[in-house]
C-alpha positions as a Markdown table, in Angstrom:
| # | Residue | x | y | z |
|---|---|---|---|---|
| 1 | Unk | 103.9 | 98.5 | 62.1 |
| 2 | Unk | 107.3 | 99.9 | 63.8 |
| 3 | Unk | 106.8 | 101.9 | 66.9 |
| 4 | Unk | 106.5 | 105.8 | 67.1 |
| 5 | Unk | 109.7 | 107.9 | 67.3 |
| 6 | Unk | 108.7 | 109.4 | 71.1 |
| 7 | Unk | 110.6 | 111.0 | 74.7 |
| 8 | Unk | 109.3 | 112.0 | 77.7 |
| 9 | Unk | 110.0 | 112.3 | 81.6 |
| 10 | Unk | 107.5 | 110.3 | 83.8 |
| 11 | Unk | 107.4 | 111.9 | 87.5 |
| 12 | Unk | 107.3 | 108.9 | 90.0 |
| 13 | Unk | 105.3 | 111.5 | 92.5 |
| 14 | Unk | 106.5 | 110.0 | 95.6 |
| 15 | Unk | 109.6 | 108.2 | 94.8 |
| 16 | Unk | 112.8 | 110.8 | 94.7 |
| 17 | Unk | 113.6 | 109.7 | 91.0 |
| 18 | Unk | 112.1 | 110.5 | 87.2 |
| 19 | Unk | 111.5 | 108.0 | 84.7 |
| 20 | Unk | 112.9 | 108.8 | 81.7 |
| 21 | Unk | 111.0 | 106.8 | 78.2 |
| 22 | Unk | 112.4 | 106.5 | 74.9 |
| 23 | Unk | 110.8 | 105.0 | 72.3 |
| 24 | Unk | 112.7 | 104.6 | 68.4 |
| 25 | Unk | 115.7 | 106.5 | 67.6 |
| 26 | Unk | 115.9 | 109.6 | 69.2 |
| 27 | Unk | 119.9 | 110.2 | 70.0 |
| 28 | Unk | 120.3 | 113.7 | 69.9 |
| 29 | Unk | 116.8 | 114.9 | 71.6 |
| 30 | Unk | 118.0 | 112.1 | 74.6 |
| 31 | Unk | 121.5 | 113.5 | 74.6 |
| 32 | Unk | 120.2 | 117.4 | 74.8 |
| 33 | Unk | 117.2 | 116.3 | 77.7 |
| 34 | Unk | 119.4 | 114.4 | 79.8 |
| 35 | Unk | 122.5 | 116.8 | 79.9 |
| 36 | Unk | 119.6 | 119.4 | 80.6 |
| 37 | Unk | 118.5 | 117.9 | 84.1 |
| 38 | Unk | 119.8 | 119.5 | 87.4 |
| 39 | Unk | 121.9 | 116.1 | 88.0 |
| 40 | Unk | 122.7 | 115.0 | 84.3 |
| 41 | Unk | 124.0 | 111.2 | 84.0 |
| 42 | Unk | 127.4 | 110.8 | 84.5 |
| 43 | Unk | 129.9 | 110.6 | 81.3 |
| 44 | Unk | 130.2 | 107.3 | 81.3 |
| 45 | Unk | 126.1 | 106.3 | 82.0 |
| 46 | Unk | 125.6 | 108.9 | 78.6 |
| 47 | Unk | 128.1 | 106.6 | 76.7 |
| 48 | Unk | 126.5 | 103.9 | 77.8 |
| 49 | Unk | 122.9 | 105.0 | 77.3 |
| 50 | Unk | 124.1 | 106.5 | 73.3 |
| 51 | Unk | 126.1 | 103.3 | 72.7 |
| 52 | Unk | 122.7 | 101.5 | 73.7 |
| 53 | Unk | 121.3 | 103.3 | 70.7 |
| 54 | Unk | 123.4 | 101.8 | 68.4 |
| 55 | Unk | 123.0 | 98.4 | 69.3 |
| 56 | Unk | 120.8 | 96.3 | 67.3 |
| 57 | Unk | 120.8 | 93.4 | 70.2 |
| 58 | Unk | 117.9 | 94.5 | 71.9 |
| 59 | Unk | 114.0 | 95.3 | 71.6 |
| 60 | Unk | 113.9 | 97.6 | 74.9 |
| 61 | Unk | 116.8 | 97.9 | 77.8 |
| 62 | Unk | 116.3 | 100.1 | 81.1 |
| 63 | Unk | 119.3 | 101.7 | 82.2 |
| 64 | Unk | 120.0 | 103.0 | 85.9 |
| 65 | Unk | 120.6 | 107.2 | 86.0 |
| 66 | Unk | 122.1 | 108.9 | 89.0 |
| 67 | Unk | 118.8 | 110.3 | 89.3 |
| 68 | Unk | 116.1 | 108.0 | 87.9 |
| 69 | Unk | 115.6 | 105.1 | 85.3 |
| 70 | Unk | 115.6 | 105.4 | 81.7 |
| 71 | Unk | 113.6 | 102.6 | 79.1 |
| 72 | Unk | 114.5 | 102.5 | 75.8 |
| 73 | Unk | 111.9 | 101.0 | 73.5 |
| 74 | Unk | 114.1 | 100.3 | 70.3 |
| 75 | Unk | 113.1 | 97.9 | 67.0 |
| 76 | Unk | 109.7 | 96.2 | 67.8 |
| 77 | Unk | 106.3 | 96.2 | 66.2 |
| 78 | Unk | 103.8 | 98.6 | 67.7 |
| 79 | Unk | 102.1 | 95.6 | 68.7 |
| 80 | Unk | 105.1 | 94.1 | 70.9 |
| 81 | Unk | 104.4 | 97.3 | 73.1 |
| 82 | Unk | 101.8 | 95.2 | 75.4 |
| 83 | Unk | 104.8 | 92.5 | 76.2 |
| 84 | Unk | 107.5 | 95.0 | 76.4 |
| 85 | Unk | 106.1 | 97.9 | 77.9 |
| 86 | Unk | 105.4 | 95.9 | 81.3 |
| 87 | Unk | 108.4 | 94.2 | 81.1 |
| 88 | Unk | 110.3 | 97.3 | 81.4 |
| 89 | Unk | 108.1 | 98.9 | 83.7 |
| 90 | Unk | 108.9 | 96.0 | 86.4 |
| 91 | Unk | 112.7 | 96.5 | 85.6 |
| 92 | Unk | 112.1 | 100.3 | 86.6 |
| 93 | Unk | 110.3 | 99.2 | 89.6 |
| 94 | Unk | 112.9 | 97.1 | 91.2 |
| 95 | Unk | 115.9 | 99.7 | 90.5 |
| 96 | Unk | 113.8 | 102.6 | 91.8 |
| 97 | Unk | 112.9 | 100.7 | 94.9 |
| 98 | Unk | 116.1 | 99.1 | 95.5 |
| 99 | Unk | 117.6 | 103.0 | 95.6 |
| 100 | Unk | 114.9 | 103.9 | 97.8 |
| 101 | Unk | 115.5 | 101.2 | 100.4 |
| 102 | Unk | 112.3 | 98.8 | 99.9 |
| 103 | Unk | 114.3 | 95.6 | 99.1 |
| 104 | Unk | 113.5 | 92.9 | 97.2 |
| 105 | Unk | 110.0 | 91.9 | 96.7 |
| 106 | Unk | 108.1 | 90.1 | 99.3 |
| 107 | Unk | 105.2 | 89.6 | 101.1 |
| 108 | Unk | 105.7 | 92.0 | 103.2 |
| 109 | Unk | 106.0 | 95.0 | 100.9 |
| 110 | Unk | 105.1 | 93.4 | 97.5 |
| 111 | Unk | 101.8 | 96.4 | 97.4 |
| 112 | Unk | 104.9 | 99.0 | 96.8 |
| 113 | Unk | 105.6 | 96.7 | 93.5 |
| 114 | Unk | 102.5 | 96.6 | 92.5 |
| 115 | Unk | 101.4 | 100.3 | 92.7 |
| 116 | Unk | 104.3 | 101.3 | 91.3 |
| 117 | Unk | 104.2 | 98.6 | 88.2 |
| 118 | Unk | 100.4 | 99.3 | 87.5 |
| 119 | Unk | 101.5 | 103.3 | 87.5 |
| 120 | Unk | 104.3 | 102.9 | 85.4 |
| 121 | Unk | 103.1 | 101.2 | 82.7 |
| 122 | Unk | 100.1 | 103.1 | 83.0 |
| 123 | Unk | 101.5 | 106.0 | 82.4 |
| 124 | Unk | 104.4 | 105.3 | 79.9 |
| 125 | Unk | 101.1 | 103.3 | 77.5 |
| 126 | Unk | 99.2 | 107.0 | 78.1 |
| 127 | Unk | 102.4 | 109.5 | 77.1 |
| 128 | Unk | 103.2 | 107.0 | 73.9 |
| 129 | Unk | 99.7 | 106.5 | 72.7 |
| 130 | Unk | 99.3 | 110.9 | 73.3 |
């Protein structure tokens, strides 16, 4: 079973930065939200982020925004959401801490990746499966 056509913004509460989840083909709704938000991507991350929906080379691909991440979730079977979904979700961790100043992971602050992973993937499996 093919995944559900879905959007929608994740607020990272205390990070500065949104989290922005696509799932299937949904050009035009992700062109019309994004040029919507107070500091829309620039020209050439929307090219990048519509030409991402045309490529067939991918299952899921997290893209850096000047203010937040974006996941797209793109040709997979419904039940390839439990590998991918995390997988993403830790891509979005390490961009959105890297901006913040946290660094790589490490002993010292590897908590930060964890929260942030288990509420990321927490929330984008409770806004899809809505």
């Amino acid at each position: 079973m093919n995944i559900k056509n879905r959007a929608f913004i994740i607020d990272l509460v205390i990070y500065p930065l949104k989290l922005y989840v696509v799932f299937g083909e949904l050009k035009k709704q992700t062109t019309k939200l994004l040029n919507s938000l107070p500091h829309p991507p620039s020209e050439e991350q929307l090219k990048d982020i519509l030409v991402s929906f045309e490529n067939d080379d991918y299952g899921a691909r997290t893209l850096p925004l000047n203010n937040g991440v974006m996941i797209h979730f793109k040709n997979m079977d419904k039940d390839d959401l439990y590998d991918f979904i995390p997988h993403e979700a830790l891509h979005a961790v390490k961009q959105v801490l890297s901006v913040v100043g946290v660094g790589k992971m490490s002993s010292a602050n590897d908590e930060a990746y964890c929260y942030l992973l288990g509420y990321i993937t927490k929330q984008i499996f409770l806004n899809y499966l809505k």
